[in-house]
C-alpha positions as CSV (number, residue, x, y, z in Angstrom):
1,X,-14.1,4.3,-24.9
2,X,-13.7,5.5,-28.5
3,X,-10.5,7.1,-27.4
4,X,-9.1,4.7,-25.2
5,X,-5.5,3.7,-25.2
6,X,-3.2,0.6,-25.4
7,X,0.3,0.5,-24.7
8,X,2.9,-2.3,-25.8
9,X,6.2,-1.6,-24.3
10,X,8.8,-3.8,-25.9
11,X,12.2,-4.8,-25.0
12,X,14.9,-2.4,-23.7
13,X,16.9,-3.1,-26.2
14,X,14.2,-1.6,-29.4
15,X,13.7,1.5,-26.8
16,X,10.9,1.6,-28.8
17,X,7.0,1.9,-27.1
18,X,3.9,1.7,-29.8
19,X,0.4,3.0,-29.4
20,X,-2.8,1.0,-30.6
21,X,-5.7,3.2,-30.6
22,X,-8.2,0.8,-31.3
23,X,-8.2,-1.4,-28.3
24,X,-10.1,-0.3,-24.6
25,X,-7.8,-2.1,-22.5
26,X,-3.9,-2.1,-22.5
27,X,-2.9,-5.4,-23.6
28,X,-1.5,-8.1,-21.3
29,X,1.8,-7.4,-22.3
30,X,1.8,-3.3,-21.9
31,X,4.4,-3.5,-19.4
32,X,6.5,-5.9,-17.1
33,X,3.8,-5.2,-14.2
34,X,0.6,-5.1,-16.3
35,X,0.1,-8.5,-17.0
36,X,0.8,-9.2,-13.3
37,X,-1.3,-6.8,-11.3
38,X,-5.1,-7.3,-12.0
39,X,-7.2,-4.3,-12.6
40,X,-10.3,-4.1,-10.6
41,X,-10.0,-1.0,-8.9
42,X,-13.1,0.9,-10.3
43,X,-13.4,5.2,-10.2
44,X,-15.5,5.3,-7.1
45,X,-12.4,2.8,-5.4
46,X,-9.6,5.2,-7.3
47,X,-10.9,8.4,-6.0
48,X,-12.3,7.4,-2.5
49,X,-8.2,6.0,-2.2
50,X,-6.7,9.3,-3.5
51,X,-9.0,11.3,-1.2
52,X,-8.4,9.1,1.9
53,X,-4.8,9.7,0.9
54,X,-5.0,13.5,0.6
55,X,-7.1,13.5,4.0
56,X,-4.7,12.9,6.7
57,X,-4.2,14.3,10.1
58,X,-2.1,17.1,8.0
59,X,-5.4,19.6,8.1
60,X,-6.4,19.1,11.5
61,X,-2.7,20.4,12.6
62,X,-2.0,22.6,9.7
63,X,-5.0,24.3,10.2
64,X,-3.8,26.4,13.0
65,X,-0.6,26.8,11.8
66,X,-1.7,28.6,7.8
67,X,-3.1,30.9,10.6
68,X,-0.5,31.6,12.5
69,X,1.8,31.9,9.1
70,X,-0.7,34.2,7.2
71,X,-0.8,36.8,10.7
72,X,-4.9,36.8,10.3
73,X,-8.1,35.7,8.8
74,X,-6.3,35.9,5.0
75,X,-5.1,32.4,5.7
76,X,-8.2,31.5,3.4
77,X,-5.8,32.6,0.4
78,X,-3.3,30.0,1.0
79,X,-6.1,27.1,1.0
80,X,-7.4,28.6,-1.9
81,X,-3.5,28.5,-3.5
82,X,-3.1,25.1,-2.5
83,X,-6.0,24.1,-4.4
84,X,-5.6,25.7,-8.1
85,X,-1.6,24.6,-7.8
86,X,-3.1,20.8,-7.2
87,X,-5.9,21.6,-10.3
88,X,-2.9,22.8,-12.5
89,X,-0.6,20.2,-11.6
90,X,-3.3,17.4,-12.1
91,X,-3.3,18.3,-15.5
92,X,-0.1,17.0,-16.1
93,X,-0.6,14.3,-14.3
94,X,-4.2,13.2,-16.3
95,X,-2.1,13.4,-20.0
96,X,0.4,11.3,-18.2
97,X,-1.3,9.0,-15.8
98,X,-3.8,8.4,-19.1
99,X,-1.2,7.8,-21.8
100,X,0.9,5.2,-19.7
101,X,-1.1,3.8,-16.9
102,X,1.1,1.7,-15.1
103,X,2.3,0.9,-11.5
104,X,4.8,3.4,-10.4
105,X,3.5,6.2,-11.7
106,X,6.0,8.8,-12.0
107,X,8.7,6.2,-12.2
108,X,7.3,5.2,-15.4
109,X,6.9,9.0,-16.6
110,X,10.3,10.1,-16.3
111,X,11.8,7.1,-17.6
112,X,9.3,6.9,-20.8
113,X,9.8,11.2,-21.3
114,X,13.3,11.0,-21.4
115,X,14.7,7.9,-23.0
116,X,15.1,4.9,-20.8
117,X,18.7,4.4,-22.1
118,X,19.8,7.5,-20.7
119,X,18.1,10.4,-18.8
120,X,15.4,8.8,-18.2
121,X,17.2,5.7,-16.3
122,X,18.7,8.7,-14.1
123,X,15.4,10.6,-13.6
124,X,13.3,7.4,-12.7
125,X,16.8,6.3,-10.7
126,X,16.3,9.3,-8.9
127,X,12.5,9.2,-8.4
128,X,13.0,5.5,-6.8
129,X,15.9,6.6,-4.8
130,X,13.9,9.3,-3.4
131,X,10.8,7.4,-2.6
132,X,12.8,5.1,-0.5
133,X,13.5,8.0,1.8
134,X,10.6,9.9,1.6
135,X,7.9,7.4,1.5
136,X,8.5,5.9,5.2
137,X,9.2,9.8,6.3
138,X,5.8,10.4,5.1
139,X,4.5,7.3,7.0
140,X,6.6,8.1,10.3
141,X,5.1,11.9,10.0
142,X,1.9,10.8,10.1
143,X,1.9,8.2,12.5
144,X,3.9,10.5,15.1
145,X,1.2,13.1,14.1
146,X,-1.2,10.6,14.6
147,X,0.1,9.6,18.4
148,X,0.3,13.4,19.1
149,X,-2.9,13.8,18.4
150,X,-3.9,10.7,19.9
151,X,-2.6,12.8,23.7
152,X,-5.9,14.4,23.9
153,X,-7.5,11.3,24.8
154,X,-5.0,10.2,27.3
155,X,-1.9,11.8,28.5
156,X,1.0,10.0,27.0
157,X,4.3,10.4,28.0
158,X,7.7,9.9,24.6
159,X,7.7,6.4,24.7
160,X,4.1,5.8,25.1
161,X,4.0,8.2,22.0
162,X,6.3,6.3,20.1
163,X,4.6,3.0,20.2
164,X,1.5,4.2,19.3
165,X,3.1,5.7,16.2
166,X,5.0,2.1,15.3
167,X,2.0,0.6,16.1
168,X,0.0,2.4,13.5
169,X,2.6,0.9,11.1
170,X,2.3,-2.5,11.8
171,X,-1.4,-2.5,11.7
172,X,-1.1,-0.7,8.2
173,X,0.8,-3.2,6.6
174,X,-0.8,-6.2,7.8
175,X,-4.1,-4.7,6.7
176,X,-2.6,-4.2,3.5
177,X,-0.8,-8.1,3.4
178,X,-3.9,-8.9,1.2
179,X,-6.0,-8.6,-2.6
180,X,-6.3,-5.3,-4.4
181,X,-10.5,-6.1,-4.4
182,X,-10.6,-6.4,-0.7
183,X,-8.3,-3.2,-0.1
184,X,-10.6,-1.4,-3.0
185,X,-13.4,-1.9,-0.3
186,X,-11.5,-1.4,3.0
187,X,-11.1,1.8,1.4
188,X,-14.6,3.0,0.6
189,X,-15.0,2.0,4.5
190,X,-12.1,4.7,5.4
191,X,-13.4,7.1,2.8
192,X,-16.7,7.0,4.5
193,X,-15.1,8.0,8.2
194,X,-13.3,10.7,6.2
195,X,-16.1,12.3,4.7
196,X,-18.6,11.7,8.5
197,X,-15.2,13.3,9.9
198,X,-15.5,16.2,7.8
199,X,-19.2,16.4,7.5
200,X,-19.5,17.1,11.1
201,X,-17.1,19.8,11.5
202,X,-18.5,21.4,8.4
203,X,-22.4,21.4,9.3
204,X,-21.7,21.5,13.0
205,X,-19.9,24.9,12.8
206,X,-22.1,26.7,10.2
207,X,-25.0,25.8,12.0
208,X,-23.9,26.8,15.1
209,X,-21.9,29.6,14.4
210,X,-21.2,31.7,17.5
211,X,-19.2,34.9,15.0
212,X,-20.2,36.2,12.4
213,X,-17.6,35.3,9.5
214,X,-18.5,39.1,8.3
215,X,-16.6,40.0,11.6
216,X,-13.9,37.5,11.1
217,X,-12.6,39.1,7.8
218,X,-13.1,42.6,7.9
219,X,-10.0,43.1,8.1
220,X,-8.9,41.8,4.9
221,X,-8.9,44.8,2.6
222,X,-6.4,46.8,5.2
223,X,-3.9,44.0,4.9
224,X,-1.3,45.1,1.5
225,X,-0.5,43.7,-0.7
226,X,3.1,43.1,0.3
227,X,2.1,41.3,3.6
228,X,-0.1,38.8,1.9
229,X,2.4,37.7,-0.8
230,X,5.3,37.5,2.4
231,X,2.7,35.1,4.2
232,X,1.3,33.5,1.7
233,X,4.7,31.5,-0.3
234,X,5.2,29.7,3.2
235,X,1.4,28.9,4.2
236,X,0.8,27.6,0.8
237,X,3.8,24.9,1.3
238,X,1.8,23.6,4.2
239,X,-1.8,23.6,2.4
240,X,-0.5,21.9,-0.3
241,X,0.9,19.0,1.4
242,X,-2.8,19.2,2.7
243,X,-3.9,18.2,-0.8
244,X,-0.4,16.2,-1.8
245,X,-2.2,12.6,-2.8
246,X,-4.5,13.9,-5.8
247,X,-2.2,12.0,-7.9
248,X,-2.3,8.5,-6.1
249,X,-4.1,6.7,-8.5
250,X,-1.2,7.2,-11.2
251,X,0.7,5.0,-8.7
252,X,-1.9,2.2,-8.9
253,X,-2.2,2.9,-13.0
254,X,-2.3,-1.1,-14.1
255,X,-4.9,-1.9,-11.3
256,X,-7.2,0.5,-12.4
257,X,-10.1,-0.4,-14.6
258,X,-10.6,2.1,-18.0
259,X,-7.6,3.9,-17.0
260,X,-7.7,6.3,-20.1
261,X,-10.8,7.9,-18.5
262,X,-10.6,6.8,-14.7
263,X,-7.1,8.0,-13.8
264,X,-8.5,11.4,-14.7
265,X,-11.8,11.9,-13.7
266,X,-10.5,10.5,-10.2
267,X,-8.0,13.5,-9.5
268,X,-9.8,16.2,-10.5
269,X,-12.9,14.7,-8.2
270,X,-10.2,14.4,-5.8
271,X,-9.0,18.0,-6.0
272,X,-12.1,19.9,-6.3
273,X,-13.9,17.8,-3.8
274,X,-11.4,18.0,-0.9
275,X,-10.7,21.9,-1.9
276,X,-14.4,22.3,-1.0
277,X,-14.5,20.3,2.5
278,X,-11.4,21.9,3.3
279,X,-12.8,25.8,3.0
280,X,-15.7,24.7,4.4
281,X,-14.0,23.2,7.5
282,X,-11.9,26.5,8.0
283,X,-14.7,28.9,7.9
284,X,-16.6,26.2,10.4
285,X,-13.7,26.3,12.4
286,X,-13.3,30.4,12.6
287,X,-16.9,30.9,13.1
288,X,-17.2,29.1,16.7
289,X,-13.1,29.4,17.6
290,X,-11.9,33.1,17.0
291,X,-9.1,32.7,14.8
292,X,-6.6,34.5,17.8
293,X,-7.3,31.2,19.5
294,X,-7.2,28.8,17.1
295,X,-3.9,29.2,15.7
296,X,-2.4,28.0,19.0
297,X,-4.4,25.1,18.9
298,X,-2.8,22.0,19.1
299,X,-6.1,20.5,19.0
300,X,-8.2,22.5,16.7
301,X,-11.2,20.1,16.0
302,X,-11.1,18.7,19.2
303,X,-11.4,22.2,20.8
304,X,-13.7,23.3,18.1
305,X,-16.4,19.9,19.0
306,X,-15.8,20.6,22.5
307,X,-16.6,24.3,22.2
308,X,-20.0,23.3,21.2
309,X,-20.8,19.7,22.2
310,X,-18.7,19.5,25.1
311,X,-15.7,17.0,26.4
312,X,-17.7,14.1,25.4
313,X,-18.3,14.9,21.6
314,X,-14.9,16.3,22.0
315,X,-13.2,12.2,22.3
316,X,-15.6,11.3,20.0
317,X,-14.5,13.7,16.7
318,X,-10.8,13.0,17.9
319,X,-11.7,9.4,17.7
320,X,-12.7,10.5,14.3
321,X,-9.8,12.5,13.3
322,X,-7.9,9.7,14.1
323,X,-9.4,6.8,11.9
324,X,-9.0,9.4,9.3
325,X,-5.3,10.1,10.1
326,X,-5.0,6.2,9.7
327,X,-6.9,6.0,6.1
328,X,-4.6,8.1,5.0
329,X,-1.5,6.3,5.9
330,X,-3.4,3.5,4.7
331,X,-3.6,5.0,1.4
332,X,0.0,6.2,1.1
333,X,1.5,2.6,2.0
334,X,-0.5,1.2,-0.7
335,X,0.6,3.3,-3.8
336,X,4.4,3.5,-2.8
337,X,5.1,-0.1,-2.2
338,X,4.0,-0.1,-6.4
339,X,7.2,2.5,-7.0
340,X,10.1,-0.1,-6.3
341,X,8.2,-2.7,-7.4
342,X,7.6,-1.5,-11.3
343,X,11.2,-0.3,-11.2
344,X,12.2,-3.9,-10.1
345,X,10.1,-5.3,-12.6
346,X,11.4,-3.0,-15.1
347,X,15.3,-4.6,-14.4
348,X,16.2,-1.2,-12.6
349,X,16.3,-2.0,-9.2
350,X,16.9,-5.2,-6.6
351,X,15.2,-7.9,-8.5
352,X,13.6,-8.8,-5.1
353,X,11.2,-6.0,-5.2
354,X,9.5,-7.3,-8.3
355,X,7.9,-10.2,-6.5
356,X,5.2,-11.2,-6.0
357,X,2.9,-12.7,-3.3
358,X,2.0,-16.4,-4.9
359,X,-1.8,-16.3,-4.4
360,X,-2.7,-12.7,-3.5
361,X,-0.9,-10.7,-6.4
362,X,0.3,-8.0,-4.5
363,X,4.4,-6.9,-4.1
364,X,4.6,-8.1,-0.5
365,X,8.4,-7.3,-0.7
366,X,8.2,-3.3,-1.2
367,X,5.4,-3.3,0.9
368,X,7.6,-5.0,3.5
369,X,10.4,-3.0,3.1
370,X,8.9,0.7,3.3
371,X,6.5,-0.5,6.2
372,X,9.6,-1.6,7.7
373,X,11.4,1.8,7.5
374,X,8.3,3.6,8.3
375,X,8.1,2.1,11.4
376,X,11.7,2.3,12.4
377,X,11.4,5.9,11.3
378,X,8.5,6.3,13.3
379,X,11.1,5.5,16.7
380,X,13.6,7.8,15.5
381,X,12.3,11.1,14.4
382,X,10.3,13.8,15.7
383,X,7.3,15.5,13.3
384,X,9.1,19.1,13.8
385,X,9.9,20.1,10.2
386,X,9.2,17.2,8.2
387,X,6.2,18.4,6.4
388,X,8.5,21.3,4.5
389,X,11.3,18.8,4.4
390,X,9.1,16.1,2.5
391,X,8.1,18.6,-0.2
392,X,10.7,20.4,-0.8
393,X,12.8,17.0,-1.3
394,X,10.1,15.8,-4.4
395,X,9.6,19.1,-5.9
396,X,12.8,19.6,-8.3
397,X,12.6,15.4,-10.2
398,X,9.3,14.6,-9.2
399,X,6.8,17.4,-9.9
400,X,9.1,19.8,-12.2
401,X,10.6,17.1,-13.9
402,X,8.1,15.3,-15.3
403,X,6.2,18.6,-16.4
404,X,9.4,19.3,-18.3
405,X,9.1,15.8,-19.4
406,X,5.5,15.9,-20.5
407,X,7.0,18.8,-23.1
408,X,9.3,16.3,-24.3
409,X,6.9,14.0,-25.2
410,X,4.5,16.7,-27.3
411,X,7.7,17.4,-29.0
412,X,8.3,14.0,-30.4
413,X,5.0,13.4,-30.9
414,X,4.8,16.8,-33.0
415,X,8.2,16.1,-34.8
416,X,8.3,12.4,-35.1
417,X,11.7,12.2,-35.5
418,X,15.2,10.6,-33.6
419,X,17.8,13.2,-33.2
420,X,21.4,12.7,-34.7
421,X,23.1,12.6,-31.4
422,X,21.7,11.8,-28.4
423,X,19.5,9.0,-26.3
424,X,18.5,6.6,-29.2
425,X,15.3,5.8,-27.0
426,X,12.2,7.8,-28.3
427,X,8.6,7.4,-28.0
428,X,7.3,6.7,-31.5
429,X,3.2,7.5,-32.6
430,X,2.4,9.0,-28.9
431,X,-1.5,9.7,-28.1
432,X,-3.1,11.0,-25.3
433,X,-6.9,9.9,-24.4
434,X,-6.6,13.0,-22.4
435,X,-5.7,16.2,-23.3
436,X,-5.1,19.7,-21.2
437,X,-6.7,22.7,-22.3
438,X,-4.8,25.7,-23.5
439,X,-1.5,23.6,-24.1
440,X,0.9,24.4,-22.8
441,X,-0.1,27.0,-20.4
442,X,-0.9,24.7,-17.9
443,X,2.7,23.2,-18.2
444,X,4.6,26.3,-18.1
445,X,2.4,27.6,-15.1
446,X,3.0,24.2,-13.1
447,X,6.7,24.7,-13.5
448,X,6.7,28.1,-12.6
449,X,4.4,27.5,-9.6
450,X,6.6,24.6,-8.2
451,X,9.6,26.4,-8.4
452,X,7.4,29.4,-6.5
453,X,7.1,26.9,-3.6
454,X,10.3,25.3,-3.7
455,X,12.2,28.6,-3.4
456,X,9.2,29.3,-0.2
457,X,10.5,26.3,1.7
458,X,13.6,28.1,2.7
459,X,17.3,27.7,2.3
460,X,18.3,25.0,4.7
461,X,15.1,22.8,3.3
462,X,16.1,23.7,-0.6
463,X,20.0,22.7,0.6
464,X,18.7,19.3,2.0
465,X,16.5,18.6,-1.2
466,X,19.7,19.2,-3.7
467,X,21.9,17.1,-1.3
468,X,19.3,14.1,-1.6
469,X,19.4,14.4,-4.9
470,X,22.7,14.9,-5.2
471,X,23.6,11.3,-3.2
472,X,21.1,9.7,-5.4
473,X,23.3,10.9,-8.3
474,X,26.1,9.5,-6.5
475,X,24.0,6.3,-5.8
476,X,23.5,6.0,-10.1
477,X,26.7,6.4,-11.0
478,X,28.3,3.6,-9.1
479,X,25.2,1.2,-9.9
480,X,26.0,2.0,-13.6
481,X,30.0,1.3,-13.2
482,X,29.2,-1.8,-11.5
483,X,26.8,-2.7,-14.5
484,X,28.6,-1.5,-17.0
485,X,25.3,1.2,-18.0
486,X,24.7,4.1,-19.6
487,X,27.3,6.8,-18.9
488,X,30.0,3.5,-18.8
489,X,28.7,1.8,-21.6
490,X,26.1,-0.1,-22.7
């Protein structure tokens, strides 16, 4: 590509990272991980991982519940929400992900946006400390989802439940003890079930629709105003953890091939493909289950297959759902065990999560290590609240921050200048292969959208999000005394 990018991060020590325009391919030496990890992850791989990821068993059990939230058949508007929130967010992700494809994804972001020496060793500190805790919750949520959602088949009584959600761990990470190529094409396999899965709720339902959707929302236009917006903040956390995954492929940056133009055509695919499936699939739903009854579903699809197939199709899509549940989990253990590992690799965490498998070239130890706590996690806790709980603990560093950040770096790029006092680290000569429209509109709406939903999750999740934070601070600051670092010296 004319415009493609290479970057050459040097030592610590020059805080210094220069562009070369010329060359398609960052070169061997763009970053501690990028000579290690081979890139031969193609788009059609990227995107099919990112949607697999975005596709768990999240709208098959949120479904019912945006219903329930939104009091009727507006619960539309919150999928529709969740959608242009993941299509304005994915902008800053495409000038980021683009610019600096690496492993780690926003590890790397925060750290290069706001000076490695200083905030940006807290920020990416922060982002690390974070993924520790909310990477295996995320894996134990969907397991135990998966297991509860598994009880349709069979009864299962709580510890019957439980090891069907540890063993959904284990048999994710020993599927994923093994070469990027081969996991590139396990994935297309688990994209394909994704997209049957969805395919056959979709055309089912609107061939077979048993009321009329003209029935089903006729009420909308007496609902006010007031009412929608009430419903609408809280649904819309729920829809977007639906689509939370868009930005996968960032994670996996220096095992993508052409990142510069790959990273971003895969999450906008991502988004505007699963949006579609995902309104589809709700007005499939609605038109053969009446939306009274589906929102206490605890078994939508299942209900919705059996309504018009019968008990026997019935197992069969909840087979389905299932294998999908597990491609998604699949997905999600494969771009977190990176996070640790570039920020190990980077000399910013335990050195033992920068290595690497001798002959498969993969970081077996972070991969380990979350699977690990994913499946204790999976023993301990209950599915209750976590979906809230997870996004409202990565809104604040993760998404806000390095929006914030993305300004920074249009600033020094604009100024080209150090500032008298201050972090001496600074990003000199930045391009981006990718560029926003309207910038920065997009920007200032992603920050003001996040904070939207972070303030819709509710006080007690908002306190436990700060208080993570908050101990990762903590966390820092005796990791910097001990090291003598930045604020101690250094």
């Amino acid at each position: 590509m004319a415009n493609s990018l290479a970057i050459d991060l040097l030592s610590p020590q020059s805080g210094t990272l220069l562009i070369d325009s010329t060359s398609s391919q960052p070169p061997s030496n763009a970053s501690p991980d990028s000579s290690a990890l081979p890139r031969r992850l193609n788009l059609l791989q990227g995107t099919a991982l990112n949607m697999i990821d975005m596709v768990g068993i999240g709208p098959f059990v949120v479904l019912p519940l945006v219903i329930k939230t939104m009091g009727g058949p507006l619960f539309l508007w919150a999928w529709v929400l969740g959608a242009v929130v993941s299509l304005i967010d994915a902008f800053v992700w495409a000038e980021l992900g683009a610019a600096f494809p690496q492993a780690g994804g926003s590890y790397n972001f925060l750290k290069i946006a706001y000076g490695e020496r200083r905030w940006g060793r807290l920020l990416s500190f922060l982002y690390v400390w974070q993924t520790l805790i909310q990477a295996p919750l995320v894996m134990a949520s969907g397991a135990i989802g998966f297991a509860q959602y598994a009880s349709y088949l069979m009864p299962l009584d709580e510890w019957q439940r439980k090891a069907v959600s540890g063993g959904v761990v284990l048999v994710i990470i020993v599927l994923l003890y093994r070469k990027i190529d081969s996991i590139g094409k396990i994935g297309l396999v688990m994209w394909g079930a994704v997209l049957l899965t969805l395919g056959w709720i979709i055309v089912g339902g609107l061939t077979n629709a048993r009321i009329p959707l003209a029935e089903t929302f006729h009420s909308v236009s007496s609902v006010s105003g007031g009412l929608l917006a009430a419903g609408l903040g809280q649904a819309s956390v729920k829809t977007i953890y639906c689509y939370l995954g868009y930005y996968n492929v960032c994670h996996l940056g220096s095992e993508i091939q052409r990142p510069t133009r790959n990273i971003p055509a895969s999450m906008f695919i991502s988004i505007v493909g699963i949006a579609a499936l995902y309104l589809l699939m709700n007005l499939s739903v609605v038109s053969v289950v009446p939306w009274q009854q589906a929102q206490n579903s605890q078994f939508i699809v299942s209900t919705f297959v059996e309504t018009l197939y019968g008990p026997g199709a019935a197992r069969m899509a909840t087979v389905l759902v299932l294998l999908v549940a597990f491609s998604s989990l699949f997905a999600v253990l494969l771009g977190y065990s990176r996070v640790p590992y570039a920020a190990a690799a980077d000399g910013q965490f335990f050195k033992v999560f920068a290595k690497l498998h001798p002959t498969r070239q993969f970081p077996y130890v972070s991969l380990l290590f979350l699977g690990g706590l994913g499946f204790l996690f999976s023993l301990l806790f209950r599915l209750g609240d976590v979906i809230t709980a997870i996004l409202a603990m990565r809104i604040v560093v993760q998404f806000i921050g390095q929006a914030v950040g993305l300004l920074l770096l249009h600033r020094r790029r604009t100024y080209q200048s150090l500032p008298e006092q201050g972090d001496r680290s600074t990003v000199q000569g930045v391009s981006f292969p990718f560029r926003m429209p309207f910038y920065p509109l997009p920007v200032l709406l992603a920050i003001s959208v996040w904070l939207f939903v972070f303030l819709s999750t509710g006080v007690t999740f908002m306190i436990s999000g700060v208080t993570v934070i908050a101990l990762g601070v903590l966390a820092f600051l005796i990791s910097a005394r001990v090291r003598k670092r930045w604020p101690f010296g250094g």
